[in-house]
N, C-alpha and C positions, 0 to 999 in steps of 0.2 A: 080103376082104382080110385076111392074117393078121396078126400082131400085129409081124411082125420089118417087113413091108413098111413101117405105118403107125409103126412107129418111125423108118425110113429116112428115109420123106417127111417126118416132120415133122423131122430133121437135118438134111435137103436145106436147108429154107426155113430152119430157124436161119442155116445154114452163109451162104446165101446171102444174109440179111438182116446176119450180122456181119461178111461182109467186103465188102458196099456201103458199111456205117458206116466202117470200116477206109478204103474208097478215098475217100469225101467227104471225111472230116476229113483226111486224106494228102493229097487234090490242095490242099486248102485250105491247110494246112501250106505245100505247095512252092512254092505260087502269092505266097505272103507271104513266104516266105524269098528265093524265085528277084529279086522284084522287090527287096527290100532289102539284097540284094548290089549289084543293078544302081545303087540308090541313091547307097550307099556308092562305087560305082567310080567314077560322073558326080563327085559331092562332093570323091571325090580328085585328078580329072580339074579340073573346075572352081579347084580350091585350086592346083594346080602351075601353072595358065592363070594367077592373080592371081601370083605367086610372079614366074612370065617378067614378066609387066609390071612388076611392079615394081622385079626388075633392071635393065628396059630403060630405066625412067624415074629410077633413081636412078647406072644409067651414063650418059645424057645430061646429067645436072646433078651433075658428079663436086664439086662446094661443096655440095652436100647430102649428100654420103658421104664420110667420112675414108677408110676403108679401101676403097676401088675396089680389087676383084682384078684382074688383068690376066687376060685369054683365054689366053694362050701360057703365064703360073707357076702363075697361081692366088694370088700372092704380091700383098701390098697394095701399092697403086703410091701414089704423092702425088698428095693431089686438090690443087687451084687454086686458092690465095689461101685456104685451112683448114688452119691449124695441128693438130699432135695435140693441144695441150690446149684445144682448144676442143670445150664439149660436143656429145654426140649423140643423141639420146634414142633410146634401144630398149625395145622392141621399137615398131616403127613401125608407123601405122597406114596399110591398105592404100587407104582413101574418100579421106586426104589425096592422094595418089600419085596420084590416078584409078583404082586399078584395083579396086574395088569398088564396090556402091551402097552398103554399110552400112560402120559402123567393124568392120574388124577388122586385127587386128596379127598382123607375124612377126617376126621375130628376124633377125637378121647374118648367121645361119647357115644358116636357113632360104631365104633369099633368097641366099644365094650358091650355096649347093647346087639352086639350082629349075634344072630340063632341060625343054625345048619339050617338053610332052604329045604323045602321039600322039595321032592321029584319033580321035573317042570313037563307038563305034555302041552304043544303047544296046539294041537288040538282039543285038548279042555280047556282051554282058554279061548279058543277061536268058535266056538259050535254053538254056546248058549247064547252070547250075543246074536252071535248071526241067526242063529234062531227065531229068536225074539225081534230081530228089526224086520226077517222077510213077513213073521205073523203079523207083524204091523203096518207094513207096505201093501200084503195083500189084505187085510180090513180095511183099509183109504181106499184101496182100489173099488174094492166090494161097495164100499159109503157112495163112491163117486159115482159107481154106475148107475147102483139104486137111486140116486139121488137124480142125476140127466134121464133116467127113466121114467121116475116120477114126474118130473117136469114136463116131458114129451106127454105123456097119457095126460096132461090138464089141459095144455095147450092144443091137443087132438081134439080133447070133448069138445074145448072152444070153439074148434073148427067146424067139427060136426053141426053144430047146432046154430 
């Protein structure tokens, strides 16, 4: 075996052992980014879900809310037997309301600005990232091979000659 072949091979196996490292760390990479996008989207998802309820339960009980928006202005309507200068404490918490298990609060404007979520799939949310990060884990890989490949074939002619 001459000396350019046994430079090849062992490029071959470089080439081929750096960009297996390149695809493991990369799928790992997109597998933990892919899901904590999905994360984030449920959390968003979940947060606009307490948001509606808590509208719905502070327009049924319009003496727990000064400023009720109306649906058709958007503009504050008079709640029932509450003056304006009677206090109101904000930001409110959502466990009072019922729509949470734990204490958490929003704001006036938070809850009037909250719109019904859509349907939540937490695989459409989980598939196009992870998608997109293994396509790009295996392009590096693909760059990396070609690239210790190319280098073993320059350094072979070297040799040869």
């Amino acid at each position: 075996m001459s000396a350019s072949q046994r430079v090849s091979r062992g490029f071959h196996r470089l080439a081929i052992f750096l960009a297996a490292i390149a695809l493991v760390i990369g799928t790992i990479l997109a597998v933990g980014v892919a899901f904590e996008q999905a994360n984030r989207a449920k959390a968003k998802h979940d947060w606009q879900a307490k948001l509606v309820c808590a509208r719905t339960a502070l327009l049924n009980d319009p003496g727990d809310w000064v400023d009720v928006p109306n649906e058709d202005t958007e503009k504050p309507a008079p709640a029932s037997g509450v003056q304006k200068s009677d206090p109101v404490e904000w930001p409110r918490d959502l466990k009072a309301l019922g729509c949470s298990e734990w204490p958490q609060t929003a704001t006036l404007d938070e809850i009037r600005a909250a719109k019904p979520p859509k349907d939540f799939s937490y695989a459409a949310s989980l598939l196009p990232p992870l998608g997109l990060g293994l396509a790009v884990t295996l392009a590096v890989s693909l760059v990396i091979y070609g690239l210790v490949r190319a280098i073993g074939w320059v350094i072979g002619g070297f040799a040869a000659s």
